[in-house]
N, C-alpha and C positions, 0 to 999 in steps of 0.2 A: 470413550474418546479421551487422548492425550492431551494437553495444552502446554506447550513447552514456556519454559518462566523468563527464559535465557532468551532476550527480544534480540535478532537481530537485525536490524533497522539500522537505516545508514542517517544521522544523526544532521546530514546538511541536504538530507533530501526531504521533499514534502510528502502527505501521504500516495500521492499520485506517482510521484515518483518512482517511491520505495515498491509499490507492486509492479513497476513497468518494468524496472531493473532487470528481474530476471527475464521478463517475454521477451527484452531487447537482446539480452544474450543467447535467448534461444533462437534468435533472427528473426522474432515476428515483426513485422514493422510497425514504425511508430504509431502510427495514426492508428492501427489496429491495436495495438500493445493499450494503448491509450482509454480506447473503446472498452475493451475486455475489463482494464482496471479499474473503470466507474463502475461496471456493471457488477465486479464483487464490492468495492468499497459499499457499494448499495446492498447487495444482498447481507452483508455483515453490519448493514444500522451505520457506517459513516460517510453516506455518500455525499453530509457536509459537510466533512471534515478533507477535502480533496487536496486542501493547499496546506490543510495546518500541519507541523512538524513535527518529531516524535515526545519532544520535548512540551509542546504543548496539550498532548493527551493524558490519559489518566493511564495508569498500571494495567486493565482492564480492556482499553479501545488502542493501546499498542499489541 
């Protein structure tokens, strides 16, 4: 497994946000896109981190 170092995170969005981003561009809709991105924020250990910003995480949980 690779883990890239180089976060790209959009720095005025919360973590919810930052994974919807792309579903929305792929035209899933929101309320779905929405769905989908707690359900990895949770399989990745931050599914209380949903609002906090990238700025507030560690090196590690961005």
């Amino acid at each position: 497994t690779m883990i890239f170092q180089g976060f790209n995170l959009l720095m005025q969005r919360n973590c919810l946000k930052n994974v919807c981003f792309p579903l929305e561009l792929a035209g899933v809709k929101k309320a779905d896109a929405e769905k989908r991105a707690k359900e990895l924020l949770e399989l990745v250990g931050l599914g209380e981190k949903l609002r906090a910003y990238p700025a507030q995480l560690s090196g590690g949980q961005q």
